[in-house]
C-alpha positions as CSV (number, residue, x, y, z in Angstrom):
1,X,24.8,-18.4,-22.3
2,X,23.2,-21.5,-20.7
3,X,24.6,-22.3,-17.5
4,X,26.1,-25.9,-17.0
5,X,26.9,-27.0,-13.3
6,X,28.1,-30.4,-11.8
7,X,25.2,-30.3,-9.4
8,X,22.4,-31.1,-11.8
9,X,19.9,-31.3,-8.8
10,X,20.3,-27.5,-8.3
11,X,19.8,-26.5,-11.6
12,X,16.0,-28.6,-11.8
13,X,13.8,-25.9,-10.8
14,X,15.8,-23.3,-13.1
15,X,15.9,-25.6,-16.6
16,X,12.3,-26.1,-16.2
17,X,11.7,-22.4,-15.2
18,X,13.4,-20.6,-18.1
19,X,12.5,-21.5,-21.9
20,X,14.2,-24.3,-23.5
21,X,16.4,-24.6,-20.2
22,X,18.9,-22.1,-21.0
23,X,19.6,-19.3,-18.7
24,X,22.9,-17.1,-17.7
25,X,23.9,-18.3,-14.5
26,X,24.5,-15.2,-11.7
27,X,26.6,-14.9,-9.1
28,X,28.0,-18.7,-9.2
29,X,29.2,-20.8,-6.1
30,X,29.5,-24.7,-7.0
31,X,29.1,-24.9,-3.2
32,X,26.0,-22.7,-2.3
33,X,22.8,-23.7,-1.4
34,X,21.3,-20.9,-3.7
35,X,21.3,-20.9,-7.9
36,X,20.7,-17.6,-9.5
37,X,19.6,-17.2,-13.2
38,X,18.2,-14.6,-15.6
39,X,16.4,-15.9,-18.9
40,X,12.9,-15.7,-20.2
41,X,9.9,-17.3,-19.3
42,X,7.2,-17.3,-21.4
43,X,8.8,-15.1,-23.4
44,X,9.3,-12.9,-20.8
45,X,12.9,-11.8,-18.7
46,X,12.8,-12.8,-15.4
47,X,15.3,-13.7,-12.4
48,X,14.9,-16.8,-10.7
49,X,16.8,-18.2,-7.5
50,X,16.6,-21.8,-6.7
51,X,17.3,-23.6,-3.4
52,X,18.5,-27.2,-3.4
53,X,17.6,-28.5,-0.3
54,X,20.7,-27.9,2.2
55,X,21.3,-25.4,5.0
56,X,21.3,-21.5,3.8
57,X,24.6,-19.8,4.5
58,X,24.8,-16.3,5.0
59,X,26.8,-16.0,1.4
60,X,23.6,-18.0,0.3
61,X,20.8,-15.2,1.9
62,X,23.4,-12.5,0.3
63,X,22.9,-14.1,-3.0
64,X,18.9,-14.0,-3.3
65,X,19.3,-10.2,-1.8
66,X,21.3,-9.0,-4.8
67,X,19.1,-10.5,-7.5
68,X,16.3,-9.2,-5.6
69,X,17.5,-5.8,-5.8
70,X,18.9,-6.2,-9.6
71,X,15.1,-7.3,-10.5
72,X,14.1,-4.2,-9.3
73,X,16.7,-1.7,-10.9
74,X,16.3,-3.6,-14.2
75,X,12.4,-3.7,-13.8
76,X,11.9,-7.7,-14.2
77,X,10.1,-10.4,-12.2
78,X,11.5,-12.4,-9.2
79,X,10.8,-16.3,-8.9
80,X,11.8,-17.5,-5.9
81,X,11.8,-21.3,-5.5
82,X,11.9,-22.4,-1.7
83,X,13.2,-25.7,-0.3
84,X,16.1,-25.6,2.3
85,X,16.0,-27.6,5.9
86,X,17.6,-23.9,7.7
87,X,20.1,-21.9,8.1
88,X,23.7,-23.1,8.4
89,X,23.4,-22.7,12.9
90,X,27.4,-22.4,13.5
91,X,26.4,-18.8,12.0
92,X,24.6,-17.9,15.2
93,X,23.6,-14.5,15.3
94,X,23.9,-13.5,11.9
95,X,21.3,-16.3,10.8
96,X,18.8,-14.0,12.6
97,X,20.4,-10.7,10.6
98,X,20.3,-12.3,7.8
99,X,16.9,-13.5,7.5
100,X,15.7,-10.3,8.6
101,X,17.7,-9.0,5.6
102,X,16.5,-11.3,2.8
103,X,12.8,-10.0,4.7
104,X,13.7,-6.2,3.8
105,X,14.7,-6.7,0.6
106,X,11.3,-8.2,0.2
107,X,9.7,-5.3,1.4
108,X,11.5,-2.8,-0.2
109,X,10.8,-4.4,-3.9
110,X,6.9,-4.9,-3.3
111,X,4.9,-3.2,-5.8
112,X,8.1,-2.2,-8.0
113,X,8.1,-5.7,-9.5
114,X,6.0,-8.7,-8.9
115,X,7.4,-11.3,-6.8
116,X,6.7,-15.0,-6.4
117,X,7.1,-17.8,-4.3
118,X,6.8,-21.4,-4.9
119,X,7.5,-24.1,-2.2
120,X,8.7,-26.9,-3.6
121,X,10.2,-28.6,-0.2
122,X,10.6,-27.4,3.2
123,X,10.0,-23.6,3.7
124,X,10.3,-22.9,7.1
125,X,10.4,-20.6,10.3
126,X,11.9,-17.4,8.5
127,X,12.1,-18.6,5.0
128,X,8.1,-19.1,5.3
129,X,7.9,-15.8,6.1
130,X,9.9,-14.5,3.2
131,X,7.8,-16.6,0.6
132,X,4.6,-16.0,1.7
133,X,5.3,-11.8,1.5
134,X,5.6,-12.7,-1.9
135,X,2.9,-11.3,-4.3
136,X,1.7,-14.8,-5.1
137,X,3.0,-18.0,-3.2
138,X,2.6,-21.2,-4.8
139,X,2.7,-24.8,-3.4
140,X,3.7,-28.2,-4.8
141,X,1.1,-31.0,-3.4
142,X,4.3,-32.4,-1.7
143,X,6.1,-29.4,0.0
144,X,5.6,-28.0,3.7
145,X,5.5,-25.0,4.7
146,X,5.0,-23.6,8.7
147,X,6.2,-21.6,11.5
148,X,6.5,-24.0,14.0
149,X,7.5,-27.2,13.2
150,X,4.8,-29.8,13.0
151,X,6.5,-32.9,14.8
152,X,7.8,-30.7,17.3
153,X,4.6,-28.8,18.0
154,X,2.8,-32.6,18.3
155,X,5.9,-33.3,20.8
156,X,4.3,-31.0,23.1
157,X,0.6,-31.7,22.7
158,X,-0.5,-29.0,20.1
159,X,-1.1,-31.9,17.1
160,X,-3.3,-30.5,14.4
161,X,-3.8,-32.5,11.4
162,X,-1.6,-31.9,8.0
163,X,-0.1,-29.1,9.7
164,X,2.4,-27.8,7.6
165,X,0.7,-29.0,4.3
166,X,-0.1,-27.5,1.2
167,X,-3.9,-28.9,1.5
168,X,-3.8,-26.6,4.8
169,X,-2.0,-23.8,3.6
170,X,-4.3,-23.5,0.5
171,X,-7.9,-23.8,2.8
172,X,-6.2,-21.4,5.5
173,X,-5.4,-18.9,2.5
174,X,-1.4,-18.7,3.2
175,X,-0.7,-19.2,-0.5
176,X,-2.9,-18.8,-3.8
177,X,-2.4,-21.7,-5.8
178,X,-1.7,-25.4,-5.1
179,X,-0.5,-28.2,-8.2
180,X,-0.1,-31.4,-7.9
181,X,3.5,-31.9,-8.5
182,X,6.8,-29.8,-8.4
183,X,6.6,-29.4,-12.1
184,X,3.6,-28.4,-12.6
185,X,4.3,-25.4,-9.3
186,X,7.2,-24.7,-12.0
187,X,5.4,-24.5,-15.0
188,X,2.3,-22.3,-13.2
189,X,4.8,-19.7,-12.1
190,X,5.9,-19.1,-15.9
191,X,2.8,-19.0,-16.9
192,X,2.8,-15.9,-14.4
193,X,5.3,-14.2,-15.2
194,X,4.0,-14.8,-18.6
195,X,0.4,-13.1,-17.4
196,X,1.7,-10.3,-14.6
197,X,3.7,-6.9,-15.9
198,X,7.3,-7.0,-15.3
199,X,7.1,-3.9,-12.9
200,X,4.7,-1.5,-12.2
201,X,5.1,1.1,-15.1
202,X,4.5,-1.8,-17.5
203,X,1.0,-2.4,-18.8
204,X,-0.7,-6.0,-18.5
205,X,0.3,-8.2,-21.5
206,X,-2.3,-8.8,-24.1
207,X,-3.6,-12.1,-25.6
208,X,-5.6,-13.2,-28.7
209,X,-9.6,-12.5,-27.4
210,X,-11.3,-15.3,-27.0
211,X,-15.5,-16.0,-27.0
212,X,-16.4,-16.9,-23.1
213,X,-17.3,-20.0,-22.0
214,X,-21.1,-19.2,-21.7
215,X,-23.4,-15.9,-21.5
216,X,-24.7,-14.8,-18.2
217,X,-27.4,-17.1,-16.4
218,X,-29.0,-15.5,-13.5
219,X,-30.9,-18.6,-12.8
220,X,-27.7,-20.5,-12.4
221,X,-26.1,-18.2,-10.8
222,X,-22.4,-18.5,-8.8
223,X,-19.1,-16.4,-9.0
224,X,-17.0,-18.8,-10.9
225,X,-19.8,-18.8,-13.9
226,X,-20.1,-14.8,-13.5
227,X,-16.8,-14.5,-13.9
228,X,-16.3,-17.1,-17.4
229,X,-19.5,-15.2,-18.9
230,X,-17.3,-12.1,-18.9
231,X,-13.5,-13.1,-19.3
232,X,-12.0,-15.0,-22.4
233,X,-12.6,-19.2,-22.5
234,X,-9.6,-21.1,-21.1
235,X,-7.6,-18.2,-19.8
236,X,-8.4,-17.6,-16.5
237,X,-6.4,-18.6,-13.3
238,X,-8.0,-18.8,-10.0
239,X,-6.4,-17.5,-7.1
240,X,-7.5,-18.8,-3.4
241,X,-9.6,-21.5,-4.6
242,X,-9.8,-23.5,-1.4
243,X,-10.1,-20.5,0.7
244,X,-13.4,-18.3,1.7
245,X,-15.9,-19.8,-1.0
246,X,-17.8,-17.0,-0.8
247,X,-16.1,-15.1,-3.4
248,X,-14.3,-15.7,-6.5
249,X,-11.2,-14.5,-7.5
250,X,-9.0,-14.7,-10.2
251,X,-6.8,-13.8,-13.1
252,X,-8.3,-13.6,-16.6
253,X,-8.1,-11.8,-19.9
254,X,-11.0,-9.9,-21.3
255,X,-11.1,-9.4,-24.8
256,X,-7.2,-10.2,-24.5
257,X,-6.5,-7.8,-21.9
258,X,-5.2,-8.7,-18.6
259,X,-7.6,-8.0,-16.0
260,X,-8.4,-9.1,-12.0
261,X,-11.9,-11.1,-11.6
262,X,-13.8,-10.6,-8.0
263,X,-16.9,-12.2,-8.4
264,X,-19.8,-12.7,-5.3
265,X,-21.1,-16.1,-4.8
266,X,-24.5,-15.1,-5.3
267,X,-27.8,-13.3,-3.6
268,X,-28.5,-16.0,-0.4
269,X,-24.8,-15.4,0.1
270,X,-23.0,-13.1,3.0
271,X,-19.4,-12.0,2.9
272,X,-17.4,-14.0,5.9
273,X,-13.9,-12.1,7.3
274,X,-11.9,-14.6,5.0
275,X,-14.1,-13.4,2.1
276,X,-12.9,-9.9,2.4
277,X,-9.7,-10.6,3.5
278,X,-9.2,-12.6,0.3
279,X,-10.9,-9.7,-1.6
280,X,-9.0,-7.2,-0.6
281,X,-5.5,-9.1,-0.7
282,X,-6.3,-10.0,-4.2
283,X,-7.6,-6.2,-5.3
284,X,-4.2,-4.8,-3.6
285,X,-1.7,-7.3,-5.7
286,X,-3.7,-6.3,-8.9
287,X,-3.7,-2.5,-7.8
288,X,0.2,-2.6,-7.4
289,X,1.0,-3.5,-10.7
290,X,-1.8,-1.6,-12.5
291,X,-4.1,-4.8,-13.7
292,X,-8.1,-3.4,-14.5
293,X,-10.5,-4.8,-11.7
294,X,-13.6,-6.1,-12.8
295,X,-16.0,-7.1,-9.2
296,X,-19.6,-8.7,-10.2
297,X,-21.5,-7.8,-7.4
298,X,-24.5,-10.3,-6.5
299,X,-24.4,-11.0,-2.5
300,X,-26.8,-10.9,0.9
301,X,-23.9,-8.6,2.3
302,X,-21.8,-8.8,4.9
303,X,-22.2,-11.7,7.6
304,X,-25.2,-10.1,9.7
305,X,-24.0,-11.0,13.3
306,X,-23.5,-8.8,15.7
307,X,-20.7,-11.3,17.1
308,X,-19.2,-11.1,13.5
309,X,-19.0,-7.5,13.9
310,X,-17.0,-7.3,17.5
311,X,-15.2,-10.1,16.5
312,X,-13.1,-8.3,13.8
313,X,-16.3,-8.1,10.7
314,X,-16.7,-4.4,10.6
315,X,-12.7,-3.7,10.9
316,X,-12.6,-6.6,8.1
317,X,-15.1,-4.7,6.0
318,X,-13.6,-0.9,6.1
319,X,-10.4,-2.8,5.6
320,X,-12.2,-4.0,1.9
321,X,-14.0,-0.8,1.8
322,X,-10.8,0.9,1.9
323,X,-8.7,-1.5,-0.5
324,X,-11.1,-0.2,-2.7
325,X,-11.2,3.3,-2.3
326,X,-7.2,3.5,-2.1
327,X,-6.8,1.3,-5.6
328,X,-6.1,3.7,-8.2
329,X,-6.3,1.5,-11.2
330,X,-8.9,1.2,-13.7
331,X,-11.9,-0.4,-11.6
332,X,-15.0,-1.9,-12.9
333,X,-18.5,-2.7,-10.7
334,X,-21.1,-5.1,-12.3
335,X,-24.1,-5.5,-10.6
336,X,-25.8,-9.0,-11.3
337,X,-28.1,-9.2,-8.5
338,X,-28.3,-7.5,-4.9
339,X,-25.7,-4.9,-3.9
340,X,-27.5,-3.5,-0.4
341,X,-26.3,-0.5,2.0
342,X,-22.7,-1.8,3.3
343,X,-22.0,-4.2,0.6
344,X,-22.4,-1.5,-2.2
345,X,-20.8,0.9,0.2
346,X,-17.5,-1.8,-0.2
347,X,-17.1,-3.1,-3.4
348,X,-19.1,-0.8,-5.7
349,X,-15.9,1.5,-5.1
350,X,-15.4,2.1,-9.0
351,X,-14.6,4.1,-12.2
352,X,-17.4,2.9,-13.9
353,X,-20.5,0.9,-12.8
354,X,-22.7,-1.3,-14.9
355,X,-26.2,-2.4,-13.3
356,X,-27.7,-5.2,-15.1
357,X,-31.6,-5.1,-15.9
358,X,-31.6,-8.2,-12.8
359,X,-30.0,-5.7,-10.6
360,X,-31.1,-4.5,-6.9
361,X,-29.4,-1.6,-5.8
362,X,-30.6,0.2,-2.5
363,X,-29.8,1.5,1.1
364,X,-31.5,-1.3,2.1
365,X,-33.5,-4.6,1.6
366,X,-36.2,-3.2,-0.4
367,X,-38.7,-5.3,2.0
368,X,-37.3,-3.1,4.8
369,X,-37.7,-0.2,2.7
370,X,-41.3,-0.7,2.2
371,X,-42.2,-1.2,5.6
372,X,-40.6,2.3,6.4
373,X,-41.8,4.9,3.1
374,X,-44.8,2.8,3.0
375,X,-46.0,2.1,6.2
376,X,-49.4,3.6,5.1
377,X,-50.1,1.1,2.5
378,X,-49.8,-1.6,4.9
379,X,-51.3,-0.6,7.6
380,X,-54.7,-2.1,6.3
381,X,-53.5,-4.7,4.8
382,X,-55.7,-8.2,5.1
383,X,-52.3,-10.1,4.1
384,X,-49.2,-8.4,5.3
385,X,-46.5,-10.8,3.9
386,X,-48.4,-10.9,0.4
387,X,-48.7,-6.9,0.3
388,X,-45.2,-6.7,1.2
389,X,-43.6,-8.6,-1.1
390,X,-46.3,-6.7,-4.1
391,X,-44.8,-3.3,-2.3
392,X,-40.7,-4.7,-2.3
393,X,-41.4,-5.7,-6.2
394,X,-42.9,-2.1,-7.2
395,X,-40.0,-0.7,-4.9
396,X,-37.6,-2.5,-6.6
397,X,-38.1,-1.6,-10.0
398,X,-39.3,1.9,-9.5
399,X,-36.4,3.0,-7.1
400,X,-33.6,0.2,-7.2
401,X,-33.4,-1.1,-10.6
402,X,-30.9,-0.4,-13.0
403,X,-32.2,2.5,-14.9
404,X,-33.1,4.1,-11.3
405,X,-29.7,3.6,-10.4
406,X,-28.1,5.6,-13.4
407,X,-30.6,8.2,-12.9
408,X,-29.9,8.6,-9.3
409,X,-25.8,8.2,-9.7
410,X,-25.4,5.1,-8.3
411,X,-24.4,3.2,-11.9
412,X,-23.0,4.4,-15.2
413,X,-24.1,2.2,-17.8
414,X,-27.2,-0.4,-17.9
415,X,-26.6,-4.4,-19.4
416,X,-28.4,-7.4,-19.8
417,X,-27.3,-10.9,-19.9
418,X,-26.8,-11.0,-23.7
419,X,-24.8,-7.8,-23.7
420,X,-23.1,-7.6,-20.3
421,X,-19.4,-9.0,-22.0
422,X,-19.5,-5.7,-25.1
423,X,-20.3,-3.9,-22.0
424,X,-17.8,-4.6,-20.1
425,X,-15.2,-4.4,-22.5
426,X,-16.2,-1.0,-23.8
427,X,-16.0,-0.1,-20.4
428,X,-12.3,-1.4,-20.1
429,X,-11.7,0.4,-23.5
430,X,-12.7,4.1,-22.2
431,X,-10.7,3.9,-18.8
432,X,-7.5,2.1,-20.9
433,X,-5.7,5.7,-20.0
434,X,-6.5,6.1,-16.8
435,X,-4.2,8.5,-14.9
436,X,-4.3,9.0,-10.6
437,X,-2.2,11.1,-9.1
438,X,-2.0,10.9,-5.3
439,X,-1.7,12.6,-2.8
440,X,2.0,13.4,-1.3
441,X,2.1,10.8,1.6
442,X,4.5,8.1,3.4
443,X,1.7,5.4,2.7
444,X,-2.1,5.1,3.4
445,X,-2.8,3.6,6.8
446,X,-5.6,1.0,6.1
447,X,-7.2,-1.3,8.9
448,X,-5.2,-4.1,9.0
């Protein structure tokens, strides 16, 4: 049944949301702030609750808890498009209630089925909270989104520039993807719920495979090309893209199968807070909902400061280290380049481990390592840094190279460029039945 409503502005977000614009309207209130539909997108059933702009009532905040809670006895996605200027304030008190509500129904649904946000107005104070819990938060160009209000924050001295944008919410990390316009933001969550499973005992959908863009080229080397020279041309979704450039992540298909794409930015580069705070935000959303992690390892390591480290970089690393270790599905390490001591330690967490023939993989810099096992060779030496580097380069391919590294334990399977994609997607084929089951526990209790 396609729902028909006086109040065309209200129904906007859900025609464009739901194939063809047809949907069955739930829970209808001509006068709420809130519409509530189920349909497909994509082909694929989902819920979807739309704001229209005016003040939330509490009827309104009841509304987006029941579909909420129906999405997750049914097992389907949850859309949630944001724009209201508040709660209705003659409420008083049970604003804050329920706000805190429409919060715990949040929380109780995470990882049972995938949630997201897209701001297409004003999202503020508690509703910004709500929509950026979601699994993936999405921004129109247009929208705001903040805490504290920006003019009233200027009011009292505290200006910062496009506070409350989607330009700043994007380069702080607050939300994953930015589009130019309020359609497109509709469209990209489709496509989503089009790509994600609709609850976590569903498997990933699966595409037509596609050739990648390119093969592998070390000497022109970054994440985002790493990544294309594994997954399928023109299906790939990047999450975070303004935020902590020095990793890449995103959603892609391999060979047609869903799968989450970390990718290093390469070996001159180190791994900032933001970097593994994006890392690991992005490993747990594809760990909740069972999506294969594929992370091409080619990095300097973590940020080498000691002010990094008591300024949150070694809690921000065994937080990644441990994202890692806790993820129980199907997880995939290619090494491309250098994965040294800590950084291996992190993100080399895996199921199975490819080392490309242009891999370095050692306790540490094999420059250091020579100038400790082989002190003895150096100590005559007429030319220390030549002798060194001679000594890193036998070191290197006599104890860290790729074929070293499956002899010693440290990799399972050994690629070059020209085979690294078969490689990778036999590698996805032998752990498609992957079964963990954990420990009896309340929940892990990860640095956070």
């Amino acid at each position: 049944m396609a729902a028909t409503k006086k109040n065309e502005q209200k129904l906007d977000a859900l025609t464009a949301f739901f194939d063809e614009g047809g949907y069955t309207e739930l829970y209808a209130d001509e006068n709420g702030t809130v519409a509530a539909g189920y349909g497909t997108a994509n082909g694929c059933p989902a819920y979807a609750l739309a704001q229209n702009g005016g003040a939330l009532t509490g009827a309104d905040v009841a509304k987006m808890v029941r579909v909420m809670d129906l999405a997750a006895k049914t097992g389907y996605p949850v859309v949630t498009f944001y724009d209201s200027n508040g709660s209705v304030l003659t409420e008083g008190f049970e604003a804050l209630t329920d706000a805190a509500k429409l919060v715990e129904a949040g929380a109780r649904i995470s990882g049972v089925v995938p949630q997201i946000a897209v701001v297409l107005g004003t999202c503020a104070a508690s509703q910004a909270i709500a929509a950026t819990a979601a699994d993936v938060t999405i921004m129109a160009k247009d929208a705001e989104l903040f805490l504290t209000a920006p003019f009233t924050s200027a009011a009292a001295g505290d200006k910062t520039a496009k506070a409350g944008s989607a330009e700043l919410a994007a380069k702080d990390g607050i939300v994953e993807l930015v589009y130019e316009s309020a359609e497109a933001a509709v469209s990209a969550a489709a496509d989503l719920v089009g790509i994600l499973p609709g609850n976590n005992l569903s498997s990933p959908a699966l595409f037509d495979p596609q050739a990648p863009e390119a093969a592998l080229d070390m000497a022109k080397y970054t994440g985002e090309k790493a990544a294309k020279a594994i997954a399928d041309a023109g299906n790939m979704v990047e999450f975070y893209k303004d935020y902590a450039g020095g990793v890449f992540t995103a959603l892609a298909t391999v060979s047609g199968n869903v799968v989450g794409i970390v990718a290093t930015a390469g070996p001159d580069k180190t791994l900032c807070a933001a970097c593994t705070a994006k890392t690991a935000r992005f490993v747990r959303l594809c760990d909740a909902f069972s999506i294969p992690v594929v992370t091409i390892v080619n990095t300097d390591g973590f940020a080498k400061s000691t002010a990094n480290d008591v300024n949150g970089g070694v809690r921000a690393a065994a937080r990644l280290a441990a994202t890692y270790a806790d993820a129980t599905t199907a997880k995939i390490a290619v090494i491309t380049g250098k994965a040294i001591g800590a950084a291996y330690t992190a993100l080399c967490n895996a199921d199975l481990t490819i080392a490309l023939d242009t891999a370095v993989i050692a306790p540490v810099d094999p420059k250091a390592a020579v100038t400790i096992l082989w002190q003895d060779k150096l100590e005559n030496s007429t030319n220390l840094e030549r002798d060194t580097a001679a000594l890193a380069a036998e070191y290197q391919t006599r104890c860290a190279g790729a074929k070293a590294a499956v002899r010693a334990g440290a990799a399972d399977l050994t690629a070059d460029a020209a085979s690294l994609r078969g490689t990778v997607v036999a590698a996805l084929d032998i752990l498609g039945t992957k079964r963990v089951q954990r420990l009896p526990k309340k929940h892990g209790n990860l640095s956070l």
